[in-house]
N, C-alpha and C positions, 0 to 999 in steps of 0.2 A: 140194782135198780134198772140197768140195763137190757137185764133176762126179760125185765115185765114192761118194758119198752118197745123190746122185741118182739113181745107175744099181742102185746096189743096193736101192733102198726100191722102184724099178720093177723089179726082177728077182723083187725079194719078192712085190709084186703079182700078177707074172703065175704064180707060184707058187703061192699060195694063193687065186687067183681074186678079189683085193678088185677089185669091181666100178669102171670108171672112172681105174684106176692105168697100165694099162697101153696105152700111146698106139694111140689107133684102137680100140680094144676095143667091143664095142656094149654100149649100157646093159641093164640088168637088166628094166627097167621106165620109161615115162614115167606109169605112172598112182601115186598117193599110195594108200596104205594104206584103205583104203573102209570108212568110219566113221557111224554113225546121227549126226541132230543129235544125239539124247541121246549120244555118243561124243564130238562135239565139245564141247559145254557142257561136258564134265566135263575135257577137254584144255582151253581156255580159261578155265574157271574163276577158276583165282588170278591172271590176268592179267586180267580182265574184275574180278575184287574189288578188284586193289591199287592201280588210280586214279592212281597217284604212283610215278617212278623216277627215276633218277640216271642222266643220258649223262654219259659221259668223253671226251672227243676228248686223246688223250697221245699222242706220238711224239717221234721227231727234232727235228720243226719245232719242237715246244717250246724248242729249245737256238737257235735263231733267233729266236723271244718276236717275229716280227711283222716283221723288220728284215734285210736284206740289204745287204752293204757297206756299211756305219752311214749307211746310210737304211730310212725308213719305207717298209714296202709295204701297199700301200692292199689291202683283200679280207682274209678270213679266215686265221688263222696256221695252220690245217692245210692252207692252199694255197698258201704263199710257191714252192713247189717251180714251179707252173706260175703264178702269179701273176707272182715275179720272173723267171722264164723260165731257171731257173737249171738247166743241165749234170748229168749224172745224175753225173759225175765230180767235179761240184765240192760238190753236193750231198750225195754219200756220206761225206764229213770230217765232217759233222755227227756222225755218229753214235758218233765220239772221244770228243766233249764231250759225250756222254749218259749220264751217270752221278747216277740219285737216288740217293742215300746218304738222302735223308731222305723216300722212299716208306716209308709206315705203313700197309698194307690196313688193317689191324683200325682206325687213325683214320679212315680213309676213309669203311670199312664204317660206323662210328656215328657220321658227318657225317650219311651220307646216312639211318640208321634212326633219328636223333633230328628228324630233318626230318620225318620220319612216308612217306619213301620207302620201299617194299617190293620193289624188284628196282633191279639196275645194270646198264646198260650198258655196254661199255667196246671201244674201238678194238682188234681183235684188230689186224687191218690197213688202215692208210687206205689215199688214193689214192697214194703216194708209193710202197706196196707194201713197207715197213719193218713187220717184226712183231714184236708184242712178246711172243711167247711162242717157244719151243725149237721151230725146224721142219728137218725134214732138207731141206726141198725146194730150200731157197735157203740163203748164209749172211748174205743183208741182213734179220740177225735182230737181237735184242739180247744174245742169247748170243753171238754170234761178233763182233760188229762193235762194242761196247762197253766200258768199264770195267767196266760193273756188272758182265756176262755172265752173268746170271744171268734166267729166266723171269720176267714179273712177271704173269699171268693167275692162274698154279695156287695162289699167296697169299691171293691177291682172292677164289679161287673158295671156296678154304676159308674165310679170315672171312667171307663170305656166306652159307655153310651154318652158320657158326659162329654168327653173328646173326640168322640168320634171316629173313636177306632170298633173295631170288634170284638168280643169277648169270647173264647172258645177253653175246653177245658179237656186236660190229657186224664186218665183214668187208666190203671193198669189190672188187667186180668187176672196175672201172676200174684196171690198177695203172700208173705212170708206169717202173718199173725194169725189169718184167718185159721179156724180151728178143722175147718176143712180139707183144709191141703197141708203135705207135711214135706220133708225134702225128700228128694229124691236121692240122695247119694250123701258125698261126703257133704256136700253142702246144699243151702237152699236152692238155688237155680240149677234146673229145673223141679218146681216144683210135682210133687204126685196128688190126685186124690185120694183122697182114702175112701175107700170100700162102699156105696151108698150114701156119700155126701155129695155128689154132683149138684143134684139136685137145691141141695140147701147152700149151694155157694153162688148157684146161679140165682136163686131168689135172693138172695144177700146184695148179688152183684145188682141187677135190676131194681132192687129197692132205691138203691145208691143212687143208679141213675135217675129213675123220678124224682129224687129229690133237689140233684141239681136242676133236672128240666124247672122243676120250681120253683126253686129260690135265685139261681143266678144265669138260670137259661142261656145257656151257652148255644154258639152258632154252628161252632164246631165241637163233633167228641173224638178226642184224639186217644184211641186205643195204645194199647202195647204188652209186654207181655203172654203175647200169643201162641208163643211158640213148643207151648205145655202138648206134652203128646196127648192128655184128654182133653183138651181143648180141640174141637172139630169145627170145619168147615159151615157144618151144619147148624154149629151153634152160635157161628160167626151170621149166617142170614139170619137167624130166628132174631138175635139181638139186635141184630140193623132193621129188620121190618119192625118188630117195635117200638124202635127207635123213632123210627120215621112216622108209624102211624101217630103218636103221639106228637113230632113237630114235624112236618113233611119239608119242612125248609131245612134241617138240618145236614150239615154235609159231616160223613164220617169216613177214615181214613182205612187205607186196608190192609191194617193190623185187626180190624173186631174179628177178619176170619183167619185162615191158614194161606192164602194166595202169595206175602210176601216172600222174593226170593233173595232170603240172609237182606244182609246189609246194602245190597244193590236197590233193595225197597220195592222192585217195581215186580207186578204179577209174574209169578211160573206160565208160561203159555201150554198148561196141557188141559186147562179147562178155565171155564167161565169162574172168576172168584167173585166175589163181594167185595164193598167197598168202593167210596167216590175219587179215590187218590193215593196213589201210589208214594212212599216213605223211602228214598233213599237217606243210608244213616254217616252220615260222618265223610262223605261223599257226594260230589257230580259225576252224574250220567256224562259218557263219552259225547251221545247228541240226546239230542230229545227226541223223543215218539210221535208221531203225528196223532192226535186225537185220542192220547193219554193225559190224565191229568198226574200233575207229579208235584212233590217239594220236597227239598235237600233239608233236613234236620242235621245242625253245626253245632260247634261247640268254639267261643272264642279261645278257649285253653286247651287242656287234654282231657276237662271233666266237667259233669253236668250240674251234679249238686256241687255247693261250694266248697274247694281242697283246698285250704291253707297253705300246703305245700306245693301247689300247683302253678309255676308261675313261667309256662311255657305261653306265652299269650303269641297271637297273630298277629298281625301287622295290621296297623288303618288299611292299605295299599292292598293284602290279602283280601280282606272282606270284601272290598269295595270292588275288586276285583270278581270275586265269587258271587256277590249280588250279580254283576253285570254277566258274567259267564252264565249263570243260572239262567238269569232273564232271556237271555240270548237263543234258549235252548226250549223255550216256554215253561219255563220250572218257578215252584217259587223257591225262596229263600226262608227260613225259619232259624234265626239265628237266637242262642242260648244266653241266661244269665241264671248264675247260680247265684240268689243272695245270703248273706248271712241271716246266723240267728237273730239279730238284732233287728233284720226286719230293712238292709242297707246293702243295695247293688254295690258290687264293688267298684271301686274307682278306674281302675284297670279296663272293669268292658264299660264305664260311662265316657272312661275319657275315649275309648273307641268309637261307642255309640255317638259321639260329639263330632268325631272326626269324618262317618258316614251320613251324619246328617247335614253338616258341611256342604258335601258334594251334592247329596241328594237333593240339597235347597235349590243350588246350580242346575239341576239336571233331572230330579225327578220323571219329568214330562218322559224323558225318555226309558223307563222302569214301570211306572205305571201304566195299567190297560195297554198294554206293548204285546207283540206275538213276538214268536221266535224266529231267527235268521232265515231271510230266501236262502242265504249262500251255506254252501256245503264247511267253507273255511276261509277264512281272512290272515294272512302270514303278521297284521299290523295289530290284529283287536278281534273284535266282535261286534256285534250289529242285529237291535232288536229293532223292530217295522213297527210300521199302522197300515195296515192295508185297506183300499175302499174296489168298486170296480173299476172308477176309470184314474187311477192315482195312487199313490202309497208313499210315506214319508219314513224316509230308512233314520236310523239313531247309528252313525258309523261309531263305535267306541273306540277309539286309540290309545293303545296303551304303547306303543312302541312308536316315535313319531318320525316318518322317516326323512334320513339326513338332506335330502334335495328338494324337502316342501311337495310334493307331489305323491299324492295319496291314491292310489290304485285301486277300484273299488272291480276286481274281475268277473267277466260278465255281464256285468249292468249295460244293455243295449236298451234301456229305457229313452226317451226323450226326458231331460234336466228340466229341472221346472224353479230350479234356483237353489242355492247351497247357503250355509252360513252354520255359525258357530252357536251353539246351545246356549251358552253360560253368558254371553254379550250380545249375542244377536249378528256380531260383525259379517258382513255380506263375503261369501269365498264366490269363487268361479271355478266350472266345470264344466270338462270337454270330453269329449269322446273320443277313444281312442283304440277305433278295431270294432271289438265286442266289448271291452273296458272299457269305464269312465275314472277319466282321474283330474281329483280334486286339488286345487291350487292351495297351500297351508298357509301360516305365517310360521316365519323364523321358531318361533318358540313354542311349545304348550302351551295352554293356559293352564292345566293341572297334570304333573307329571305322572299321576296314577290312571289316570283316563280323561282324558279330553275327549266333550260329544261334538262331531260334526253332525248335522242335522242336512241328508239330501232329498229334495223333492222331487219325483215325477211327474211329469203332466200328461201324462199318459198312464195304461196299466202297466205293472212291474212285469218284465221282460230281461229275464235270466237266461244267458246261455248255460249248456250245460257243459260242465266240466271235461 
């Protein structure tokens, strides 16, 4: 049923000219919509303000929780497929047992916006090439091939407008099912094409994505999988100009081309790449870049899709820590939840989620629409600003409180325009001292993972240099 699915959504194609549907067709355009900085700032904008999101890694594999033939498989549970080396045959029964009955977007959605998160990410399709929303292209979807059989993106994307977060969707390159690509070796990653199927995987790919543009219109497309030696540069712009000509506000990450270097995320500097944002993986940049966009993709445990046996979790204290070091550096934060089959974040990152949005309630102000540090380094914390021309209000973050009450902010030859504490309001004093200013404390923290001092200038921000 699906062959003639297929032939007619490509019949329709070459019908009404949708660019890229119909196999061999030549593109429309390799160059992106042609925008002033002032055009992009204002397209970046709520993503360069919101600092903090929610990844989702969900599929199949979730109904494997980590485990193949009641054994453990070592590596991440959205990769048991090429991990355990497991048969595209043997692998597709999973998707029987995929049935959440106890998926709740709208709990989701206010997991993630009482954490003080402002956009979600979520696995349209991982590597394994199982999607979780309505596609004609294929039927290894979760409408045809499960109990639920029902969409579960177009939910999510509604409580997301509903609450008032964002809705953006990850999509990966790489697919392990697709009849196009076969592996490469002993195992699936990296995958190869086979011989004259380029073509028809990229029409596949492109189908996919017009169908999210329409049904769940995501803000962001968060690529991956790009690392395939026939995956080109070239084919990373063609996909982003159509990307864009079709919604010119969307912001895409820069896995659709070949620019990322490894897991450090951020472009090779030996030529101009593609892409709005740079993906470090499972790591923070040492500083940040001046007029790079970037965000650190985390994982609360050691895995992204959900591991049953995986119960190396982080600290409240770590995260909250890594949100502020991130933010510090102009980066954002994209921190992970793998749920179960059942359609149920695990308690583990809510009771986390719980614990960062705690702080965040206290403190947000200082995390949101924040830039990154004047200062080269602070020996006590970190410190994200608001800068204006004649004033700037710094967010000192203390994580280490020091034992004499007397907080050394080095440099700052600002004139003071008044100090106080984030989370109370209580009024501090500050004085100058040299080229230093330093901040009078109380005895205590008020939170021993980071206390915000909050210092004004009344004047413009006036840094010595180191």
């Amino acid at each position: 049923m699906r062959n003639i699915q297929t032939l007619l959504l490509l019949f329709v194609a070459i019908v009404l000219g949708w660019p890229h549907l119909a196999a061999g067709e030549a593109p429309t355009s390799t160059t992106p919509p042609q925008e002033t900085p002032a055009d992009k700032d204002a397209r970046m904008r709520w993503w360069r303000e919101a600092r903090f999101g929610m990844f989702i890694h969900w599929g199949v594999y979730s109904v494997a929780a980590g485990e193949w033939n009641g054994k453990p498989v070592g590596g991440a549970g959205e990769w048991i497929m090429n991990g355990a080396d497991i048969p595209v045959a043997e692998y597709e029964p999973l998707a029987k047992r995929f049935n959440p009955l106890k998926y709740d977007p709208a709990e989701w959605v206010r997991i993630a916006k009482d954490a003080g998160m402002e956009y979600v990410v979520i696995t349209s399709k991982h590597h394994d090439g199982f999607c979780l929303f309505d596609t004609k292209t294929t039927d290894w979807d979760v409408v045809d091939r499960t109990p639920y059989g029902k969409d579960l993106l177009m939910p999510l994307a509604d409580e997301c407008r509903k609450q008032g977060l964002k809705f953006c969707t990850y999509h990966s390159i790489m697919d392990w099912h697709h009849p196009a690509q076969t592996r490469g070796g002993k195992t699936y990653n990296p995958t190869q094409i086979k011989p004259g199927r380029k073509q028809e995987f990229t029409d596949y790919l492109r189908a996919q994505l017009q169908e999210l543009l329409d049904s769940c219109d995501p803000e962001v497309m968060w690529f991956d999988g790009e690392w395939l030696d026939w995956w080109e540069e070239a084919d990373g712009r063609e996909i982003y100009a159509w990307l864009r000509e079709r919604k010119p506000s969307l912001i895409i990450n820069n896995r659709v081309g070949r620019g990322r270097d490894g897991m450090e995320g951020l472009n090779k500097g030996d030529q101009e790449y593609v892409g709005d944002f740079g993906t470090p993986e499972q790591q923070i940049p040492a500083t940040g870049v001046p007029g790079v966009d970037w965000e650190s993709c985390m994982t609360m445990n050691d895995t992204w899709g959900f591991h049953k046996h995986d119960h190396n979790w982080k600290s409240a204290e770590t995260l909250v820590r890594n949100l502020v070091d991130i933010a510090s550096k102009g980066g954002n934060y994209l921190l992970n939840v793998g749920p179960t089959a059942d359609g149920e974040i695990p308690p583990e990152s809510v009771e986390r989620l719980s614990a960062i949005g705690k702080w965040m309630h206290a403190n947000g102000e200082s995390i949101h629409a924040t830039t990154a540090s004047p200062f080269a380094a602070l020996a006590w914390g970190r410190c994200t600003a608001r800068q204006g021309d004649d004033h700037a209000t710094l967010y000192l973050h203390v994580f280490d409180w020091p034992p004499d009450g007397k907080l050394r902010v080095p440099g700052l030859r600002s004139k003071t325009g008044g100090a106080r504490l984030l989370a109370t309001g209580q009024a501090l004093t500050a004085e100058r001292d040299g080229d230093d200013t330093i901040v009078s404390l109380p005895v205590e923290p008020l939170d021993p993972i980071d206390t915000v001092v909050v210092l004004e200038t009344a004047g413009p921000l006036d840094i010595a240099t180191p």
